[in-house]
C-alpha positions in Angstrom: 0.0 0.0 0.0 2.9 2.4 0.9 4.3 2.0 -3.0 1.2 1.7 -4.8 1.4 -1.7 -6.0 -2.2 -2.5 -4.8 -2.8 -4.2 -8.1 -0.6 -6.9 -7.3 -3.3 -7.9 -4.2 -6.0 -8.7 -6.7 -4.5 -11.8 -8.0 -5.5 -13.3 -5.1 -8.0 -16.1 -5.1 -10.8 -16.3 -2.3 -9.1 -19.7 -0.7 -5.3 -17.7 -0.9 -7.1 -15.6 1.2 -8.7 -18.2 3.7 -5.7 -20.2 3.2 -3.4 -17.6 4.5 -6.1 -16.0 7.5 -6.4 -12.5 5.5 -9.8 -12.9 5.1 -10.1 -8.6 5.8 -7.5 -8.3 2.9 -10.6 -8.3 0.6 -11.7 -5.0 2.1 -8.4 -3.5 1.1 -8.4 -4.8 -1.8 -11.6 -3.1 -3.2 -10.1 0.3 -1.1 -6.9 -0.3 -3.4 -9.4 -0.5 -6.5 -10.8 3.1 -5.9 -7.1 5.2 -5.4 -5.4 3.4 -7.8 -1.4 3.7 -8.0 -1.4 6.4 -5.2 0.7 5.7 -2.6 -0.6 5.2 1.3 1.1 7.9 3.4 2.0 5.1 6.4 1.4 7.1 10.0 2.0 4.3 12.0 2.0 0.7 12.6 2.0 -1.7 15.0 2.2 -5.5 15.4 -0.1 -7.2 17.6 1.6 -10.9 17.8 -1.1 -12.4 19.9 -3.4 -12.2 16.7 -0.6 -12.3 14.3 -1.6 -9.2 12.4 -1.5 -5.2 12.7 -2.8 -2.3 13.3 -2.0 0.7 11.4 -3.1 4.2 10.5 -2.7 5.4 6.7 -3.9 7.8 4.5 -4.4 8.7 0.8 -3.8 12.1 -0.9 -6.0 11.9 -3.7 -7.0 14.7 -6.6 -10.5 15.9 -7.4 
């Protein structure tokens, strides 16, 4: 998300993604759809190991 490359998430198939536990990813995915190529302006992020995953706080800067 950072670089832009969000394309590269929608070659994932529906069991990659219950295979793998990212079962949110598909949420992401259709966010990535909308802005494109832009790149996420990363604030922070954090992992939480007991759920192996993280949190993190991001934001787009997109034009009109």
């Amino acid at each position: 998300m950072g670089r832009g490359e969000g394309k590269k998430l929608s070659g994932l198939s529906a069991q990659d993604l219950l295979d793998h536990g990212d079962i949110e990813m598909r949420s992401w995915i259709l966010l990535l759809g909308a802005v494109g190529k832009t790149p996420a302006k990363v604030l922070a992020y954090e992992p939480f190991y007991r759920a192996i995953m993280g949190m993190a706080v991001a934001y787009w800067e997109l034009e009109n």
